[in-house]
N, C-alpha and C positions, 0 to 999 in steps of 0.2 A: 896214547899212540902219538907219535915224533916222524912228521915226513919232510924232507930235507931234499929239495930240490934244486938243480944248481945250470943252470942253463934254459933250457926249453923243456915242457914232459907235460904230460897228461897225466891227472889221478883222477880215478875213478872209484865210485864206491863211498862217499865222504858223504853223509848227512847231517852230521852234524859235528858240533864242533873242532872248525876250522878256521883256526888265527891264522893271518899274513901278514906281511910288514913285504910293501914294496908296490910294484905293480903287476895286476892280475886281469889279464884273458881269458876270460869262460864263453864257452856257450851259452850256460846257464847255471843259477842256484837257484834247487829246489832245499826246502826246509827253512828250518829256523836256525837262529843262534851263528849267523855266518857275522865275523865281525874286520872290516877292513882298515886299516890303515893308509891311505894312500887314495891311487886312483883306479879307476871299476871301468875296465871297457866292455860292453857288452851288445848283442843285438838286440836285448829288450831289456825294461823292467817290468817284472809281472808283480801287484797288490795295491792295494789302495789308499798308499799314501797319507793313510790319517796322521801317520805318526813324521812325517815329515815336516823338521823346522827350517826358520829362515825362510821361507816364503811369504808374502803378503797380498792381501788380498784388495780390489778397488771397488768402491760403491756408488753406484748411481740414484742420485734422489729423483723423484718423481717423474720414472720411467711413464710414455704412452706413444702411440703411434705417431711416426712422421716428426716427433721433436730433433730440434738440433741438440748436441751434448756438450758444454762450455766448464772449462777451469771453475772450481772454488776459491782455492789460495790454501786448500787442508789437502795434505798428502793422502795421495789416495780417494778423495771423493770428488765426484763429477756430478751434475745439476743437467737434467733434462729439461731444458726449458721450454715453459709452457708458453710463449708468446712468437717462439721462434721455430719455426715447424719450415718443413719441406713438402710439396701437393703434389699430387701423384700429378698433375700438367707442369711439372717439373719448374716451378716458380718456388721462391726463396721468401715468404710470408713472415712479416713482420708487424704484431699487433699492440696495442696499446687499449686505455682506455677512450679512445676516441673513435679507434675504428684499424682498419690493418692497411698495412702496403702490399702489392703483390708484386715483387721484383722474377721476371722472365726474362729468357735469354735477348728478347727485344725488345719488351716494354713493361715500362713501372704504372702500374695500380694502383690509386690511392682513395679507400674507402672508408666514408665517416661513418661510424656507427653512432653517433650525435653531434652535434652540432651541424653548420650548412655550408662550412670551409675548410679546404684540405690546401696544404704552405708546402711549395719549397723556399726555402729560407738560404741567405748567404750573411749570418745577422752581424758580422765582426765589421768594426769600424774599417770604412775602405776596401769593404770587400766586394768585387765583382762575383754577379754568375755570370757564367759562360755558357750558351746553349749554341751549338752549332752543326751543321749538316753539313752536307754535298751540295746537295737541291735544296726544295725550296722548305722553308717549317711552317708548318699547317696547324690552324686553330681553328679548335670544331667546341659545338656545343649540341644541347639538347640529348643525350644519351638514351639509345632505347636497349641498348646491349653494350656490352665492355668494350665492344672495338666497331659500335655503330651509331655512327654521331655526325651531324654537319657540318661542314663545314663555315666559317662564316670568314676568317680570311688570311692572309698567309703571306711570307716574306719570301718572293724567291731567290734564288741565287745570284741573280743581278742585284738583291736591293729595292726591290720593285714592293711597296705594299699594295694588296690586293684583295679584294673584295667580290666572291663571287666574281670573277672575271674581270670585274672594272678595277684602274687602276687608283690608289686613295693618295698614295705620295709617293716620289721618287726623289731621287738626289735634282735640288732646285725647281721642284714643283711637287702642289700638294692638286692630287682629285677632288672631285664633287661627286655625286650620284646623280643620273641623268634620269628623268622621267617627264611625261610631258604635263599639260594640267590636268585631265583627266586624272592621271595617276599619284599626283602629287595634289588633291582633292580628296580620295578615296583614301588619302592614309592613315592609320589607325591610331592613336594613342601618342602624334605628332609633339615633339616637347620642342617648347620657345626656345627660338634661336637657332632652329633645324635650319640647315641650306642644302638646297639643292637645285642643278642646272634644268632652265624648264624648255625641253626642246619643241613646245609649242610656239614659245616668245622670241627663243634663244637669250632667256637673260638668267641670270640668279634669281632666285627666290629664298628668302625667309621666312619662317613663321614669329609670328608677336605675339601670341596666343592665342585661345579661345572666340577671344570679344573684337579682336584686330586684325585676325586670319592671314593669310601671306600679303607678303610686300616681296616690292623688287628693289633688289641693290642697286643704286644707281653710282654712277661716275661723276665723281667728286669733280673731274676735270672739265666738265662739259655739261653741268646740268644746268645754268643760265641763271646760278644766284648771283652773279657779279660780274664785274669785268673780268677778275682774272680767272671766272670759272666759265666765260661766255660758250655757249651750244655753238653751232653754227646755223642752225636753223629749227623751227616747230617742230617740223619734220624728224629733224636729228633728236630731240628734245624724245618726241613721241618712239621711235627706234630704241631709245634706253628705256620706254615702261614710264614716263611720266605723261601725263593720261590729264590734269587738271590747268582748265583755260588759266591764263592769267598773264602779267608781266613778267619777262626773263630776259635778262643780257645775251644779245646775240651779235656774232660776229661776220652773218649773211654768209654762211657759204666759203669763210676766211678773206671776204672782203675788206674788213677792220682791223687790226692786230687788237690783240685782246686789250692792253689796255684803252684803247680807243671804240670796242664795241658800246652798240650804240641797245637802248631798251625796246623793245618788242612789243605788242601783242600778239601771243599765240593762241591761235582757237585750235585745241586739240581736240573736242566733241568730237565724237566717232561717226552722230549722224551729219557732218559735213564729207560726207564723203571718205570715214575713215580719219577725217583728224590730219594735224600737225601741219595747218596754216597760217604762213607771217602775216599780218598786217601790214599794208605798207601803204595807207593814209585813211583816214577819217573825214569826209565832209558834207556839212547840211545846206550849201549852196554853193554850183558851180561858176556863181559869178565874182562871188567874194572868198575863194580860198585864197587868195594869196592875188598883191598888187599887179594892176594891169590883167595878160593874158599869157598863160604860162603854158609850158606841157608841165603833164600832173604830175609828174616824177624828179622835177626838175628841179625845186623848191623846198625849201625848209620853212616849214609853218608850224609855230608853236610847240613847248619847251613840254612834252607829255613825263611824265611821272606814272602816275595812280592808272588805274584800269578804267575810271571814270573818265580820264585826262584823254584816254584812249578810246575810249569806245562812243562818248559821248562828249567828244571834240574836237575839232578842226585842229587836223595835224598831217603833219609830213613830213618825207624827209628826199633830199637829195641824192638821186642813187647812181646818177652818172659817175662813170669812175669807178665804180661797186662791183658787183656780180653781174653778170651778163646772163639773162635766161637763155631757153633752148629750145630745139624739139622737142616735144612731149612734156616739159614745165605746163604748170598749170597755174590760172590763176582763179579768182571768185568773190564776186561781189554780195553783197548781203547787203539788205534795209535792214534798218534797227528798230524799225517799231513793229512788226511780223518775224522777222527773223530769213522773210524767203529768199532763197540764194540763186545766182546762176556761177557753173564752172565752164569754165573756158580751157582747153588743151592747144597750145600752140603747135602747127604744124611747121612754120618759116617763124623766123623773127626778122623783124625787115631789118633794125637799125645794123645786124651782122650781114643781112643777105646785105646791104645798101654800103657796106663798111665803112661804118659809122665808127671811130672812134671811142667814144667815152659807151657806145652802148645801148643807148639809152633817146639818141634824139634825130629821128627824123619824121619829113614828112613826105617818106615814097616810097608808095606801096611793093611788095613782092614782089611784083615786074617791074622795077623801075619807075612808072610814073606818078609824078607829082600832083599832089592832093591839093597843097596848100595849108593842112592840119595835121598836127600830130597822126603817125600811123604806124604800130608797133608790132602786130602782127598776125597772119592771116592761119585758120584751126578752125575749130570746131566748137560751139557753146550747144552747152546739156543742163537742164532742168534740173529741180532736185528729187526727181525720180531717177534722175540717171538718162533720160530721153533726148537724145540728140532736136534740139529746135533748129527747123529748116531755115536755111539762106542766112543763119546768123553765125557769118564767118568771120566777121572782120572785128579785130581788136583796136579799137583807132579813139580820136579824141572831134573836141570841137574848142578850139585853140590857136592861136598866131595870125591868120587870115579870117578875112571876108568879116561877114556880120558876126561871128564866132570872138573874134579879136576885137572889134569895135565894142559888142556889148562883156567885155573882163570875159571873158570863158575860159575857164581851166579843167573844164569835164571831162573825161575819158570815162570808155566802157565796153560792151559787146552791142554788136548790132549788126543790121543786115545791108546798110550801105557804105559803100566802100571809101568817097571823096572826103565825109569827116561824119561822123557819130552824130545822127539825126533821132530824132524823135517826135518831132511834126509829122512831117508826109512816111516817113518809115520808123521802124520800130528801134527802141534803142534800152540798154539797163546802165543806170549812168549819167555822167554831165551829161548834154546833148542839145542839138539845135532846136530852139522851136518854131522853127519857121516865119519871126519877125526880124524888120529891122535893126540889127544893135542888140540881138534876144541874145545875144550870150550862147551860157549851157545850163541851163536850169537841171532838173532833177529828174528823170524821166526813167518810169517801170515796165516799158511794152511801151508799143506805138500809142502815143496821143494819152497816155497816162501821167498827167506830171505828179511829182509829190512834192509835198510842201517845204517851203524854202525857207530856210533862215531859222528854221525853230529846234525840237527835240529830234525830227527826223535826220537818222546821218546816214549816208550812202560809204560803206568799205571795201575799201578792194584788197584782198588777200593774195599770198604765192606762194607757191610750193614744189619745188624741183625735186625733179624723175631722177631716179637714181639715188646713187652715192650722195649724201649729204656733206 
C-alpha cells in the first residue's frame, strides 16, 4: 500500500508498516515496525527505551549518607567521598587521620581524634595569618562543650590586651596582675620569675622559687648602693620593700646632689617603731665628741665607712645647710649595749620657729627665750612601748654656755627640762648636765642614771621624716 501526502492530512488506520522521509506530527504510534527518517514531534514517547543508543550512563563510587560527591579525572565516574560529608547541623566536616574539622556558617571545629594539637598554619615563606574582627577576639580554654569554654583573655578593638578584666599591655605600656599578699601567698603551682603588683605593699613582687619565695623589685635609682643610686632617706629606702639594717648612700631628703651624697646608717628593724631610721651620729662620751663644746649637729667627726665604723663609733656629720626637719619628723635615741630606745615627735622646730638660717642652730626656745644651750625643739617623747613619758617635751642639748661649755659638752637628747638637757636634778636620754662644776654632758639614761663613758657604750640619735620622702 502507497500513501502520498502532500500538504497537511491525517491518516488513520496504519499499524504497521509506515516509512517517511521528512518531518512528521502525530499524536501518537502505536505498534511496531514504524521507521523514521528525519525529525518526530510528539506529546509522548511510550516503551522502555532498552534499545535506545548513544546515550551514556555516570557512576558513583562509594555511595553513603551525607557525602559530598567530587570529579575523578574518568568521564563519567564520580567518587562519593568518605572524609567529606555534610551533618544534618548543617556544617561542612572535613576528616582525616587525625581527627575532623567541623566548618559551620560561624564557626570552625577542630577535633583530634589523636594526638593533643590541632594547627592552623600559614606555613609559606613570609606568609601572614590574618585574624580579624569588629570587636574585640576572645581566647578561651578549658572546654566543657563545643561552644562552652573560658575565657582567659582577649584583644579588644582598641588594641587593649586583656585579661579577665585587667589590662596585660596596651600601646606604650605592659600590665601586671594586682593581688595583695595574702593572695599572692595562696598561689598554687607559682613558676620562678612570676611578677605580680602587691597591693598590700604597693610594690612588685617576684618569685625566686621554692627555697627563696618572693622578693620585691627594687629601684635601681634609689636603692642607696652608691652615690649615683643614693635613696633619699631609710625611710625612702624602707617605702621601696628594702627591710635589712645597714650602710647605704643617701642624699637626706635631696639635701646632697647625688654625686656628693654622703653614707648612712639605716636601721630599718620594724620593731623600732616600724623601721626606716637615718642615723645621724654615734657617741660614747659627751664631752670628747668633737674639740671644745659644740651643738651636736654642727660638726663633722670621724671618716665612718663599715657598720662597725657606725654603730660602734664616734661619728658625725654637719647638717647645717642640709635638710630642715618639721612638724611631725621624728627622731630616737638608742643605747648600744641594750638596744633600749626613746622616740621623740616634734611638735615646733625652734631653729625655723626662731628663723634661723642654716636650720639647724639655736639657742631659743619656741617662745623665744634664750637658754644659753642648744634648743631644737619642743614635742612629745614616747617609750618603746609606744607610751607617751610625761613632762618630757623638750629636745634640747647641754652645749655653748655655763658649766655645759666649760666642761667640752656636746650632748643633746630628750628631757623634761627646758634651759638645757639635764640629767642630775631632772631626767634626761642623752649628753646631759650633771650637776658639777665644768661636768660637761656626760651620758645620762633617766634622771641620775649615768652610763659609762669613753668605752663600748655609744648613745645614737636617729631621724626620720613624716611624709613624702
Amino acid at each position: 500500500m502507497s500513501v502520498q501526502i502532500k500538504g497537511v492530512g491525517t491518516i488513520g488506520g496504519i499499524d504497521q508498516g509506515l516509512n517517511t522521509v521528512g518531518v512528521i506530527t502525530a499524536t501518537s504510534f502505536v505498534g511496531t515496525g514504524v521507521s523514521v527518517v528525519g525529525v518526530i514531534t510528539a506529546t509522548s514517547f511510550v516503551g522502555s527505551g532498552a534499545n535506545l543508543t548513544g546515550i551514556s550512563g555516570v557512576s558513583i563510587a562509594n555511595q553513603s549518607d551525607n557525602r559530598l560527591i567530587s570529579c575523578t579525572g574518568t568521564t563519567d565516574a564520580l567518587n562519593a567521598e568518605q572524609y567529606l560529608t555534610y551533618s544534618s547541623q548543617s556544617s561542612l566536616n572535613l576528616t582525616d587521620g587525625n581527627g575532623t574539622s567541623y566548618l559551620g556558617g560561624n564557626y570552625l571545629n577542630l577535633k583530634r581524634s589523636s594526638g593533643n594539637a590541632n594547627y592552623i598554619n600559614a606555613p609559606l615563606a613570609n606568609a601572614e595569618l590574618l585574624i580579624s574582627a569588629d570587636e574585640s577576639i576572645i581566647f578561651k580554654t578549658v572546654h566543657t562543650a563545643d561552644f562552652n569554654s573560658t575565657e582567659r583573655f582577649r584583644i579588644t578593638s582598641a588594641g587593649v590586651f586583656q585579661s579577665t578584666g585587667s589590662t596585660l599591655m596596651k600601646q606604650h605600656s605592659v600590665g601586671v596582675g594586682t593581688t595583695n599578699s595574702a593572695g599572692r601567698n595562696a598561689g598554687v603551682s607559682t613558676s620562678t620569675g612570676e611578677l605580680i603588683f602587691n597591693t598590700s605593699t604597693n610594690n612588685l613582687n617576684y618569685y625566686r622559687g621554692n627555697a627563696l619565695g618572693w622578693a620585691t623589685v627594687k629601684v635601681q635609682t634609689n636603692d642607696g648602693s652608691s652615690q649615683n643610686f643614693a635613696a633619699r632617706s631609710a625611710k625612702a629606702l624602707l617605702d621601696d620593700g628594702i627591710t635589712a639594717n645597714g650602710v647605704y648612700w643617701l642624699n637626706m631628703h635631696g639635701a646632697y646632689t647625688q654625686a656628693n651624697s654622703k653614707r648612712h646608717y639605716c636601721l630599718m628593724d620594724s620593731s623600732y617603731d616600724g623601721g626606716g631610721w637615718t642615723m645621724l651620729y654615734s657617741m660614747n662620751h659627751g664631752n670628747n665628741f668633737a674639740s671644745g663644746s659644740n651643738y651636736s649637729f654642727n660638726v663633722n667627726v670621724g671618716s665612718p665607712v663599715t657598720i662597725s665604723d657606725f654603730t660602734a663609733g664616734n661619728w658625725g656629720y654637719d647638717r647645717r645647710n642640709t635638710f630642715i626637719p618639721a612638724a611631725n619628723d621624728q627622731f630616737l635615741i638608742r643605747r648600744s649595749d641594750n638596744n633600749d630606745w626613746k622616740r621623740f615627735v616634734v611638735s615646733v622646730w625652734s631653729p625655723t620657729y626662731n628663723s634661723v638660717s642654716d636650720g639647724w642652730t639655736t639657742t631659743n626656745k619656741t617662745d623665744g627665750n634664750n637658754t644659753g644651750h642648744p634648743y631644737w625643739a619642743l614635742g612629745q617623747m614616747y617609750d618603746s612601748s609606744g607610751s607617751a613619758v610625761s613632762g618630757h617635751i623638750h629636745f634640747n642639748g647641754c652645749a655653748i654656755g655655763g658649766n655645759c661649755n666649760s666642761g667640752g659638752g656636746d650632748g643633746s637628747g630628750f628631757g623634761n627640762y627646758s634651759q638645757w638637757l639635764d640629767g642630775g636634778s631632772n631626767s634626761a636620754y642623752g649628753g646631759a648636765y650633771n650637776s658639777q662644776s665644768n661636768g660637761g654632758s656626760p651620758l645620762y639614761w633617766g634622771q641620775g642614771n649615768t652610763l659609762s663613758q669613753g668605752g663600748s657604750l655609744y648613745v645614737q640619735m636617729f631621724y626620720r621624716k613624716a611624709g613624702t620622702q
